[in-house]
VOTORVEX-623447 format. One record per residue (C-alpha): residue number from 1; x, y, z; residue in three letters. Coordinates in steps of 0.05 Angstrom, whole numbers. Layout:
R   seq     east    north       up   type
R   NUM        X        Y        Z    ALA
...
//
This chain:
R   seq     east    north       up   type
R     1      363     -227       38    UNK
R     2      342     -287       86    UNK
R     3      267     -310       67    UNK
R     4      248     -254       40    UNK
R     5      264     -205      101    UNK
R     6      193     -243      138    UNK
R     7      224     -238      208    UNK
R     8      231     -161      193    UNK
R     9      159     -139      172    UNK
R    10      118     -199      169    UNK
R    11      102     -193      251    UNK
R    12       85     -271      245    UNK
R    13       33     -261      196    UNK
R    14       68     -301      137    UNK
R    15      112     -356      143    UNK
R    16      146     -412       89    UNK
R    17      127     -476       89    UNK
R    18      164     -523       42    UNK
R    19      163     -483      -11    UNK
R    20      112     -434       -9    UNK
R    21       92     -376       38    UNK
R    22       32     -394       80    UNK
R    23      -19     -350      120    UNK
R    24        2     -366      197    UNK
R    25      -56     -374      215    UNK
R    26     -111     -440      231    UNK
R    27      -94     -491      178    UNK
R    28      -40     -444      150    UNK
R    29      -63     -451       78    UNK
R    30      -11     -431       19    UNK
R    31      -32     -366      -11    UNK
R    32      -10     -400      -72    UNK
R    33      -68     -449      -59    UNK
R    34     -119     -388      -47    UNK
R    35      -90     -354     -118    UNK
R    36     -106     -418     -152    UNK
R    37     -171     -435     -122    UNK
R    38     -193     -364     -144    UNK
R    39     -164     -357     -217    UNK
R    40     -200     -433     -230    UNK
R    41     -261     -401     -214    UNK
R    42     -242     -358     -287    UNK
R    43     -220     -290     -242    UNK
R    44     -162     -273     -279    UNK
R    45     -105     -213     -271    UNK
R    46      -84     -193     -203    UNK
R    47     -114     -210     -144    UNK
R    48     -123     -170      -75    UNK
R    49     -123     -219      -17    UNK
R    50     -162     -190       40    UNK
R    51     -157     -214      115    UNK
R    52     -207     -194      176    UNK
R    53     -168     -235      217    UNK
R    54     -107     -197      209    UNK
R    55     -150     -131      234    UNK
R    56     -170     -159      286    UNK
R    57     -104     -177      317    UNK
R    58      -71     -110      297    UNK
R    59     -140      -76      334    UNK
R    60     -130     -119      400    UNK
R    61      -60     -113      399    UNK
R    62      -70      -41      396    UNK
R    63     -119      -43      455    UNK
R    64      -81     -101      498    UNK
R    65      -19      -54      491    UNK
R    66      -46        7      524    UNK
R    67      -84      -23      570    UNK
R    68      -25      -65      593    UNK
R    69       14        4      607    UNK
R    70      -43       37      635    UNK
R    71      -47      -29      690    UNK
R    72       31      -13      698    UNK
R    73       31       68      706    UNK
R    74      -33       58      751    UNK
R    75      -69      102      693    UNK
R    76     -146      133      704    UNK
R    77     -157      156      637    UNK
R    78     -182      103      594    UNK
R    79     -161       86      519    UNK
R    80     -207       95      455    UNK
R    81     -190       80      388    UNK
R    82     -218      110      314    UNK
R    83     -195       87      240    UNK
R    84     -190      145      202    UNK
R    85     -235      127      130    UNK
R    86     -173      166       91    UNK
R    87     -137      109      100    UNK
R    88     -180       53       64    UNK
R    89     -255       64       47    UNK
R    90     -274        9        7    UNK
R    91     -328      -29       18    UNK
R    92     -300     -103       36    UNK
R    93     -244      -67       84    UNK
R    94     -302      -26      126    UNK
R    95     -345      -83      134    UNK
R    96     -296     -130      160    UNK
R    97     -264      -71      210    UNK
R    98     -334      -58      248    UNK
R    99     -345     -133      248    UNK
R   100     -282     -158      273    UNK
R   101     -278      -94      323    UNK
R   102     -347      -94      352    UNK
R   103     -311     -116      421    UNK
R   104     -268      -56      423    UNK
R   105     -320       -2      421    UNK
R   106     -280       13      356    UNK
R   107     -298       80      318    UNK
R   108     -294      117      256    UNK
R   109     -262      179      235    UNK
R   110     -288      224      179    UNK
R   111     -251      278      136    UNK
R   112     -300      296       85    UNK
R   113     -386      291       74    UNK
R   114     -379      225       49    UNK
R   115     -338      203       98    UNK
R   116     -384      221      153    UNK
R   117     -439      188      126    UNK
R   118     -409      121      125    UNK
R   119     -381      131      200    UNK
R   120     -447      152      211    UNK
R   121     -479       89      166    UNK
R   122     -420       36      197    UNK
R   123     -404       57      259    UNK
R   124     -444       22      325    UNK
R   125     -479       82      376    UNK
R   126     -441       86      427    UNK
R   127     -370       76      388    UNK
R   128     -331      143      380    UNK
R   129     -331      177      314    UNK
R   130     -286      231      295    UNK
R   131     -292      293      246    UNK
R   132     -233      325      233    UNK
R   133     -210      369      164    UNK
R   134     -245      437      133    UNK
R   135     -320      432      145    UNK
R   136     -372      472      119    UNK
R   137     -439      491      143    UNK
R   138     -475      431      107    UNK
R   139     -416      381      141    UNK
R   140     -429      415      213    UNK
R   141     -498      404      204    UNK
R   142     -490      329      187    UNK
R   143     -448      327      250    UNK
R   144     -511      346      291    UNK
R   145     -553      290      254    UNK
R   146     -521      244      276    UNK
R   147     -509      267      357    UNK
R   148     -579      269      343    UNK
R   149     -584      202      317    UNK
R   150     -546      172      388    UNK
R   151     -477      175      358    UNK
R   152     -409      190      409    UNK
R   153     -386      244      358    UNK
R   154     -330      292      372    UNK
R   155     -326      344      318    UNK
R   156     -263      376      316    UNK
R   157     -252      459      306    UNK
R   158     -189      466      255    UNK
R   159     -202      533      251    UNK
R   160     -240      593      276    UNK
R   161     -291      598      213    UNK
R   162     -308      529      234    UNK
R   163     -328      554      311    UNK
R   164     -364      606      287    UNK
R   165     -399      564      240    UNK
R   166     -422      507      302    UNK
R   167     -444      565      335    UNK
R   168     -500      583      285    UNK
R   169     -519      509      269    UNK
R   170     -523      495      348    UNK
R   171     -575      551      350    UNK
R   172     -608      528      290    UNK
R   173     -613      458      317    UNK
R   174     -626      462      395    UNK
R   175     -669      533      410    UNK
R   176     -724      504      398    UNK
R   177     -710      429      413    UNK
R   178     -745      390      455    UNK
R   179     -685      356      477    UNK
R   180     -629      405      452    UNK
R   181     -573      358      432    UNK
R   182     -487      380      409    UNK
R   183     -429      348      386    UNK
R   184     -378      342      437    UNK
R   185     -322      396      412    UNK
R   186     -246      382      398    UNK
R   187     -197      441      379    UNK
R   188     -140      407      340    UNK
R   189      -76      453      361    UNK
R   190      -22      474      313    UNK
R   191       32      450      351    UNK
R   192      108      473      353    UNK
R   193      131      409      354    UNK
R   194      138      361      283    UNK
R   195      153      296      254    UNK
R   196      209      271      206    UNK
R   197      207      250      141    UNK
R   198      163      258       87    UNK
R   199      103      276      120    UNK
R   200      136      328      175    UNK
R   201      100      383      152    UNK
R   202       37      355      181    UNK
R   203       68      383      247    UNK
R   204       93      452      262    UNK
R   205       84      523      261    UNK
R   206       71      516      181    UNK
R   207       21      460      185    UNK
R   208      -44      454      144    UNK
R   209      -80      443      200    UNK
R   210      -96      470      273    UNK
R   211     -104      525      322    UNK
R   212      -48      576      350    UNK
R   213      -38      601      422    UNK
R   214      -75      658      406    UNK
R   215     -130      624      364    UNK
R   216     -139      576      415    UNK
R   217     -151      628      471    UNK
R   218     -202      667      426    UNK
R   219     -235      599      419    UNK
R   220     -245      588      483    UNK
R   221     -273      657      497    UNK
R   222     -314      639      441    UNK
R   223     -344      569      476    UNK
R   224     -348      614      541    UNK
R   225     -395      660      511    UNK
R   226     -445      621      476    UNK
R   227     -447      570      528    UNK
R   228     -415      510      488    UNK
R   229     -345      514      532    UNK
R   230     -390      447      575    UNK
R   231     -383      416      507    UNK
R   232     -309      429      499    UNK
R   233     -283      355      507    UNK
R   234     -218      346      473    UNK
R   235     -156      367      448    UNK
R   236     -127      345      380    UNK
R   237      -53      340      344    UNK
R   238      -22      299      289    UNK
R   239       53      310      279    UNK
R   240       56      256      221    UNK
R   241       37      193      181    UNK
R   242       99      132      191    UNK
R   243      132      163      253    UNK
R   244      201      124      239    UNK
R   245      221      153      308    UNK
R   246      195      164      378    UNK
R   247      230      223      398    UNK
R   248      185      280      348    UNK
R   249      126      243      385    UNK
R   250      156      249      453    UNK
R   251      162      319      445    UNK
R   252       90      334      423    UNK
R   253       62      301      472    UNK
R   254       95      346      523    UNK
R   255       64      410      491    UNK
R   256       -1      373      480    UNK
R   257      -11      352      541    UNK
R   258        7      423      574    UNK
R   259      -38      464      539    UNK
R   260      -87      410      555    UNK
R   261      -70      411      632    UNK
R   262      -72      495      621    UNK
R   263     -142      497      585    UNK
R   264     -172      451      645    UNK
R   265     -147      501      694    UNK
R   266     -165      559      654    UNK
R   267     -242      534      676    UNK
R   268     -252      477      610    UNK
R   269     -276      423      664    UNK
R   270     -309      384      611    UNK
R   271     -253      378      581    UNK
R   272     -222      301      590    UNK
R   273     -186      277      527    UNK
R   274     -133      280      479    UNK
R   275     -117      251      406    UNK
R   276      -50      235      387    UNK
R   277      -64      219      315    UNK
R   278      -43      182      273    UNK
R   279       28      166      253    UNK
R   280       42       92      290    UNK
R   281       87       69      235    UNK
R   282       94        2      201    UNK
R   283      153      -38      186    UNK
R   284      161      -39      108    UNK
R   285      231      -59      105    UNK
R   286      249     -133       90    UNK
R   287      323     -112       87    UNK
R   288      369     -127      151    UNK
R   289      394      -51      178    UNK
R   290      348      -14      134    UNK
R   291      279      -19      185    UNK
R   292      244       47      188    UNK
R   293      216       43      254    UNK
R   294      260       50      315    UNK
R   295      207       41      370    UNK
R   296      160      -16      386    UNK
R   297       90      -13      403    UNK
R   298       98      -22      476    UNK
R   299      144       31      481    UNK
R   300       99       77      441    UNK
R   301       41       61      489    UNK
R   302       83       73      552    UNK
R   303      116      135      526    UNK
R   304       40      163      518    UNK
R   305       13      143      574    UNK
R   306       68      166      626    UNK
R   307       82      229      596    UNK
R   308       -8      248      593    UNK
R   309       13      228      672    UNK
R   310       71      267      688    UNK
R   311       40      325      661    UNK
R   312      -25      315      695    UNK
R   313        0      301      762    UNK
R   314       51      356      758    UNK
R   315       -3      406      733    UNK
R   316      -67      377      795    UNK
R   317     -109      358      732    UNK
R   318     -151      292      717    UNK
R   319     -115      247      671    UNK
R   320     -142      252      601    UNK
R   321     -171      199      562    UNK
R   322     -118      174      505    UNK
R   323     -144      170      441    UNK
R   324     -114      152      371    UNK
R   325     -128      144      300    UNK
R   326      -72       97      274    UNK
R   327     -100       85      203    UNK
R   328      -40       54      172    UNK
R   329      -20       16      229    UNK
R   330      -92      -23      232    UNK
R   331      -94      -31      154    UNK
R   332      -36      -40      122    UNK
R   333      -27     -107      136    UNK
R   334      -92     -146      124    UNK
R   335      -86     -141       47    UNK
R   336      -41     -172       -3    UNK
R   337      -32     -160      -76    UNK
R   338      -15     -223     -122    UNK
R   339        4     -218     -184    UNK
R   340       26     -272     -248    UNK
R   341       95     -255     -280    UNK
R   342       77     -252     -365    UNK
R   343      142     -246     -390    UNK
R   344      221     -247     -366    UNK
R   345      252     -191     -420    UNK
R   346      321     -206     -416    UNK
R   347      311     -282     -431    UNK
R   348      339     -275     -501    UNK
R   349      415     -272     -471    UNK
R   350      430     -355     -467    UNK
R   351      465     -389     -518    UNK
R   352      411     -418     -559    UNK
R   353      399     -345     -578    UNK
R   354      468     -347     -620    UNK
R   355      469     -338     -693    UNK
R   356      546     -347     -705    UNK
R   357      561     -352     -778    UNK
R   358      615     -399     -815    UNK
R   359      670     -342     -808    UNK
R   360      656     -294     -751    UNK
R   361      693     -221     -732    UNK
R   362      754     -229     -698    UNK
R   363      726     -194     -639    UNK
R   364      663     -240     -633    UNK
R   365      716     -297     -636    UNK
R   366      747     -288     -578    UNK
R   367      690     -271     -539    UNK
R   368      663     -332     -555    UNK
R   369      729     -365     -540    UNK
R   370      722     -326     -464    UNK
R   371      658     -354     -458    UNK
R   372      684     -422     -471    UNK
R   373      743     -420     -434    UNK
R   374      732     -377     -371    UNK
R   375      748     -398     -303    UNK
R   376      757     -380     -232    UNK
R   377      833     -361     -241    UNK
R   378      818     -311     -311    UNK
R   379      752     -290     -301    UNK
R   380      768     -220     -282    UNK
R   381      814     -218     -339    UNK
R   382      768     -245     -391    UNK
R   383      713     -197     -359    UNK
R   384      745     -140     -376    UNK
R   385      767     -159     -445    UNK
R   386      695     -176     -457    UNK
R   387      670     -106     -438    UNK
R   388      734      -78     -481    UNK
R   389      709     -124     -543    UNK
R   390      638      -92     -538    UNK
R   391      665      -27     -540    UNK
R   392      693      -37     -600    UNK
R   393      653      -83     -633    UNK
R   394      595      -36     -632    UNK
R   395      636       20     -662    UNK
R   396      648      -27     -712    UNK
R   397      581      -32     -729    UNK
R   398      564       48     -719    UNK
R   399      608       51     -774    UNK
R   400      583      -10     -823    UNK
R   401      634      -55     -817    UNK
R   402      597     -109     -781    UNK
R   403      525     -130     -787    UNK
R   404      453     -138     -745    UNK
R   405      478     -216     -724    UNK
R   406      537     -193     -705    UNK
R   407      516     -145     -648    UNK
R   408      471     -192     -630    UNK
R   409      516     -243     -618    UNK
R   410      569     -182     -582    UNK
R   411      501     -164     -538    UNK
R   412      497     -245     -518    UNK
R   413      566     -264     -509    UNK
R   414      586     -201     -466    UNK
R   415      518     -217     -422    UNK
R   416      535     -286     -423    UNK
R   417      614     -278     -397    UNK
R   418      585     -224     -344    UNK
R   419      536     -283     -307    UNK
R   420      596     -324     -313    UNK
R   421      642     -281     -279    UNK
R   422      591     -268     -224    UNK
R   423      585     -333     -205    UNK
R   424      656     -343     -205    UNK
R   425      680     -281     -171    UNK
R   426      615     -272     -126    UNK
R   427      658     -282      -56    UNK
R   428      691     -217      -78    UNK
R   429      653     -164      -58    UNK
R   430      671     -113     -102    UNK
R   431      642      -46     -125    UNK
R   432      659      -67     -201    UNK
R   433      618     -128     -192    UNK
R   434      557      -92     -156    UNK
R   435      558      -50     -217    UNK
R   436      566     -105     -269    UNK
R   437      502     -139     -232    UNK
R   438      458      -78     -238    UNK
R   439      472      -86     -315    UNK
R   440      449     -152     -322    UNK
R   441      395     -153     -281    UNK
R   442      324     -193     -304    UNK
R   443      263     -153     -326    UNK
R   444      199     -184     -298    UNK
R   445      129     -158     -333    UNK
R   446       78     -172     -287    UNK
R   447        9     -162     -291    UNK
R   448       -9     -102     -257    UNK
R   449       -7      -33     -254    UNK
R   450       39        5     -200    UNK
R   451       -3       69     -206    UNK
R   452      -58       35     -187    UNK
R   453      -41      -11     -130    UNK
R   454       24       18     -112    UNK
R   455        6       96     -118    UNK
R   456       62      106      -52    UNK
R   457      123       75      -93    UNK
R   458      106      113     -144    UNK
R   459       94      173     -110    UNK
R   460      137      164      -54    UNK
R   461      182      107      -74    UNK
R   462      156       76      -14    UNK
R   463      179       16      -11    UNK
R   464      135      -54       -4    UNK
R   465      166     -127       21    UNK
R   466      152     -169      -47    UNK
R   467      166     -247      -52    UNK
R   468      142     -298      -95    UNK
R   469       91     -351      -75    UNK
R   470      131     -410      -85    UNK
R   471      198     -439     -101    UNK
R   472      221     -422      -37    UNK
R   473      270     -474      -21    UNK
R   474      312     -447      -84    UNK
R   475      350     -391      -74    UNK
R   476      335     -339     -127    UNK
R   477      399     -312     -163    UNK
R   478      362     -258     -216    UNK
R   479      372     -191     -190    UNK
R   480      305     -169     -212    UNK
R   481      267     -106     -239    UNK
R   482      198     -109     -240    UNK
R   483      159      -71     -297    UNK
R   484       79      -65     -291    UNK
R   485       43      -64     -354    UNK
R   486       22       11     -359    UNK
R   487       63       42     -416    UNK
R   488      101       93     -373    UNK
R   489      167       93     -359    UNK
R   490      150      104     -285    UNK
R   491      118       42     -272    UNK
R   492      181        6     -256    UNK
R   493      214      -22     -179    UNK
R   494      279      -19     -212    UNK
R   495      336      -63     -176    UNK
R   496      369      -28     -124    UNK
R   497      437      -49      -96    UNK
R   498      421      -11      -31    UNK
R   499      349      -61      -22    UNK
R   500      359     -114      -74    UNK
R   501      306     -151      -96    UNK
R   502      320     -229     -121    UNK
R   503      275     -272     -164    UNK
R   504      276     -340     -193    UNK
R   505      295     -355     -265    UNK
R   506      240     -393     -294    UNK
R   507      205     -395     -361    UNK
R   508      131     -372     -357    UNK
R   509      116     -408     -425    UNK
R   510      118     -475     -381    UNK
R   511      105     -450     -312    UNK
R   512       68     -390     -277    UNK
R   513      109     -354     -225    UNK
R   514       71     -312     -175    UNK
R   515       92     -248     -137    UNK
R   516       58     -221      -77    UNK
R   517       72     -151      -53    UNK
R   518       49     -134       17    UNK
R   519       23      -93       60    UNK
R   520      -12      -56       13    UNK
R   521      -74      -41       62    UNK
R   522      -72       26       80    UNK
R   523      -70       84       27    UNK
R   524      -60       45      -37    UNK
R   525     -120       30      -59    UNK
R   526     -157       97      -48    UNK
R   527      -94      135      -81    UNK
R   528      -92       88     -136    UNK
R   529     -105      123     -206    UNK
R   530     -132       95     -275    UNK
R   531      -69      108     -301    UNK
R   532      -82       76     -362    UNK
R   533     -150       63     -345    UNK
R   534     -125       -3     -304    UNK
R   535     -173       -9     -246    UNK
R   536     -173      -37     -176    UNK
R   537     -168     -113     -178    UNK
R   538     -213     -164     -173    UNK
R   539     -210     -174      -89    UNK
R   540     -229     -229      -45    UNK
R   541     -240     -228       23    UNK
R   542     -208     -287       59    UNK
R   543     -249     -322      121    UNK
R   544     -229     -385      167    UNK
R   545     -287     -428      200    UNK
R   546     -285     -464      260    UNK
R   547     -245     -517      237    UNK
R   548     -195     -473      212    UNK
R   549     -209     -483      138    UNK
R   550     -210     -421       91    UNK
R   551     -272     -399       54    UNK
R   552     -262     -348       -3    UNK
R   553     -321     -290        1    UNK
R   554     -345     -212      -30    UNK
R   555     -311     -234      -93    UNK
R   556     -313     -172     -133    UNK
R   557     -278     -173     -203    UNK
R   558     -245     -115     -235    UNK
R   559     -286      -71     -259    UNK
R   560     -304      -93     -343    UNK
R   561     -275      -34     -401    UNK
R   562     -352       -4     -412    UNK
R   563     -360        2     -331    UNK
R   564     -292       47     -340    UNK
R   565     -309       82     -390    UNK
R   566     -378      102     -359    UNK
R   567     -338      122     -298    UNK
R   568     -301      174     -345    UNK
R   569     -363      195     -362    UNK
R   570     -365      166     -433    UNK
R   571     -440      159     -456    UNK
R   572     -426       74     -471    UNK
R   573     -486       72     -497    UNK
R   574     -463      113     -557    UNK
R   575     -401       78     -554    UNK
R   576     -439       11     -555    UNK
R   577     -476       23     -618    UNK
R   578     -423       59     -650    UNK
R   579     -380       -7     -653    UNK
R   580     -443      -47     -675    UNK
R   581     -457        3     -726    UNK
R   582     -376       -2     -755    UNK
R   583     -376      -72     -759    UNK
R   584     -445      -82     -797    UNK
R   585     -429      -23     -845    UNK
R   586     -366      -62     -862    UNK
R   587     -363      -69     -937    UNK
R   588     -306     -123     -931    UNK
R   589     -328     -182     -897    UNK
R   590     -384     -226     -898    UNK
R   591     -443     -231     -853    UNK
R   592     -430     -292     -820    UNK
R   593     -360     -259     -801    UNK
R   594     -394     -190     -774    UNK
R   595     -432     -236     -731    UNK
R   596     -379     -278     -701    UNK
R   597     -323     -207     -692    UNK
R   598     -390     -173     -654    UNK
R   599     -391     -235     -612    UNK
R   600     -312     -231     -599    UNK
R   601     -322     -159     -583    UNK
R   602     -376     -158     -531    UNK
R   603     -339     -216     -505    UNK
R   604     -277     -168     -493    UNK
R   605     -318     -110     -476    UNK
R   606     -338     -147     -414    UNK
R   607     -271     -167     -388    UNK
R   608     -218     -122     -360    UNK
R   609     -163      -83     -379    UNK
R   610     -117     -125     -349    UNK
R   611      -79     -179     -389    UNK
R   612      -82     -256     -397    UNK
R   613      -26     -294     -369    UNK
R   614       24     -309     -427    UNK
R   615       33     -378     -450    UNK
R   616       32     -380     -511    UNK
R   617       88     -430     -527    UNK
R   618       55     -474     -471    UNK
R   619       -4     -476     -510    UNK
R   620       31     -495     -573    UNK
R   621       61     -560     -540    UNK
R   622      -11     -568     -514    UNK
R   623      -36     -572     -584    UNK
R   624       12     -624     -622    UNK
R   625       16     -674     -550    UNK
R   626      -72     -668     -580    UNK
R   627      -58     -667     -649    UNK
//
């Protein structure tokens, strides 16, 4: 894997310089350098590594795109632009969206109460917002508090309930208004037409979401009647989040844009847009022939704007406005997730580990003798009478005839002879040896917790571009796993032969070793679960000034263990004076020692869950050079 895979899914964000990976961007600072300047400042644990300026590009890239086809298709419809909240909603990510996009007319979309309220809270007057998903009567009304309020909000009918329900809060809102005000009205249609992949049931005949034919006709009877079909202003699909291909998309548009060209000449005049969704996907893959997206985004923005004109010219309609709410596409990558390695687990297998005796097995013997002796010319040879001797050495000591030391040194040898033989024979492609490699491949605990910032690998096994921060002009050679510290089984990116993932070999008791693991913008963080009850990181947001030097701001450290435990809904205070109350009724130590183990403790309660960076034999060495 060549750097890393960064001329697969980095776009030019990242690059290496020397021996690090730099941000590509004004003085192109190491984000080695940011990790360091942040954990001096005592901010410990993983970090997440926000950057506005990386919205911003992926929001006018967006824009420049479909304007440039529009200029080349001669297009009347103009181009607007929402970021559904789903996708990210924390604080730090909003802020920096509306102030980085204020140029764009950039909007909001809202799926649930809370949602709307920040669209309504962050988003400028003027800019579009969105409400799509179930709504109530109490979520309809908010809708009409803010059209009230001078927002450019679209609230979108997924169902017939829903219509019936704007009907009654319209007349509860405008009969006796002075000026009566409405929401425009989208009907989000339940298309025949759907994605691929994982998230292809969000199109279709079986989809959560949306109107039929028949629903759809009722509904606009429905507008007709009560005088609302004047508000009736777009039409709404979504086949599907990381559309890996461009033909399911093609094909939706088609039967989109029909029933939009049908409804206008059915007598909907007011009606002048349509939303494509979601769906733009990102390039995850750092692996050569394993991309997931087969299109680019000019060829997405051409495809949707000459096929809204085809159908609009063929049909003698007005071109419909183009709108979109690519979440993951504008999120995913302005954030990245750095984390220390603690431990390497499969360290133990070098020779210093050895605890031959005076007069040895047979069998160990001569698999210390392969060790010793191996070469280019034998080393299949003595491979496979390694992994014979193994065999039977550890039925040997199934049965009692050899001891503790002895498997240990059968465990080390037979590792030992296997990295030989891989270096020697690793010109040879072979199945035998891909297998062999898988076996001996390097655990890496690193201080995080998959569950919580990778909830789609988990979930999904999704998978993320991860390098490390430095030693880049080494090539690594461990095939790596990487275990998080949760204690499940599941919170492991195993090695895979199919997207192999290699690391440096280095020994975290002298040196720390970073990973990052990117594009982790969109979805993780607001799927991420307390598995464990590890919370979200501590996150920085990451500024340049004018000179192009960074600035670190909105530092906000993972959350302390009594702040979880109140989330749960623990009473802490309880908790708090239950711990005082143990310690001080403690028959067994003095009371100078109650007071210094309650000063440890409420020194621990206020830190996180997360653990300290291992180094401990570091330390030691620290201690005698001082001693």
């Amino acid at each position: 894997m060549k750097d890393f895979g960064l001329d697969i899914w980095a776009d030019d964000n990242f690059v290496i310089h020397n021996d690090t990976v730099n941000i590509n961007h004004a003085s192109k600072p190491s984000l080695l350098q940011i990790t360091q300047d942040i954990r001096n400042k005592g901010y410990k644990g993983p970090l997440l590594l926000r950057f506005p300026h990386l919205i911003e590009k992926q929001i006018s890239t967006l824009f420049n795109t479909f304007e440039k086809a529009k200029q080349e298709f001669n297009y009347s419809g103009s181009f607007h632009a929402v970021f559904p909240l789903k996708v990210n909603q924390f604080p730090n990510f909003i802020t920096s969206l509306m102030d980085v996009s204020s140029a764009y007319n950039y909007g909001l979309e809202a799926g649930s109460k809370a949602e709307l309220i920040i669209a309504m809270t962050k988003t400028p007057l003027g800019a579009p917002i969105t409400v799509n998903g179930f709504k109530d009567k109490e979520m309809i009304s908010l809708c009409f508090i803010a059209v009230k309020m001078g927002h450019n909000l679209t609230i979108t009918i997924e169902g017939l309930g829903e219509l019936e329900t704007i009907i009654q809060v319209n007349r509860e809102f405008n009969t006796t208004a002075s000026t009566p005000m409405t929401p425009k009205i989208g009907v989000r249609i339940r298309l025949h037409s759907s994605g691929i992949g994982i998230w292809a049931k969000s199109g279709g005949y079986s989809s959560k979401f949306g109107l039929t034919s028949t629903e759809l006709l009722e509904a606009y009877e429905m507008l007709k009647k009560n005088n609302l079909l004047g508000h009736l202003w777009m039409i709404h699909f979504h086949i599907g989040s990381q559309m890996g291909e461009i033909a399911p998309l093609k094909k939706a548009l088609r039967e989109a844009g029909n029933i939009y060209a049908e409804l206008k000449k059915r007598g909907a005049d007011a009606l002048g847009a349509i939303n494509i969704g979601g769906g733009l996907a990102v390039e995850y893959s750092q692996h050569e022939g394993k991309t997931e997206r087969n299109y680019s985004l000019q060829e997405f923005a051409n495809d949707v704007v000459y096929l809204m004109q085809e159908i609009a010219r063929s049909k003698g309609v007005d071109e419909p406005d183009i709108f979109t709410e690519s979440g993951r596409y504008i999120a995913a990558s302005h954030s990245v997730l750095i984390a220390p390695v603690l431990e390497l687990f499969s360290q133990e297998y070098n020779e210093k580990g050895l605890r031959l005796k005076d007069t040895n097995p047979p069998l160990i013997e001569e698999l210390h003798d392969l060790y010793k002796s191996i070469s280019r010319k034998h080393a299949r040879e003595y491979l496979h009478d390694a992994l014979d001797h193994m065999e039977s050495l550890l039925t040997l000591f199934d049965l009692g005839y050899i001891d503790l030391e002895d498997r240990s040194n059968t465990e080390i040898l037979v590792n030992l002879i296997i990295k030989k033989s891989i270096a020697l024979l690793k010109s040879e492609d072979t199945d035998e040896l891909k297998k062999l490699q898988d076996r001996i491949q390097e655990k890496y605990l690193v201080n995080f917790s998959a569950f919580q910032s990778l909830p789609d690998f988990w979930g999904l096994a999704q998978q993320f571009p991860i390098m490390p921060l430095d030693r880049l002009d080494t090539k690594p050679s461990n095939p790596a796993s990487i275990w998080d510290i949760t204690c499940d089984s599941d919170g492991e990116i195993g090695f895979n032969r199919e997207l192999p993932l290699y690391l440096h070999d280095i020994d975290v008791s002298k040196e720390e070793y970073f990973l990052a693991f990117f594009l982790t913008g969109a979805y993780q963080e607001v799927l991420g679960m307390k598995h464990n009850l590890f919370t979200h990181p501590t996150e920085a947001v990451i500024h340049f000034d004018t000179e192009g030097k960074y600035y670190v701001e909105h530092l906000i450290e993972a959350q302390n263990l009594m702040d979880v435990l109140d989330d749960l809904d623990y009473d802490t205070n309880i908790i708090d004076k239950t711990l005082k109350y143990r310690i001080e009724a403690s028959t067994h130590i003095t009371q100078e020692e109650k007071r210094e183990l309650l000063g440890k403790l409420y020194l621990y309660l206020s830190e996180n869950s997360y653990l300290k960076t291992i180094q401990a034999h570091n330390t030691n060495n620290t201690n005698k050079d001082n001693t």
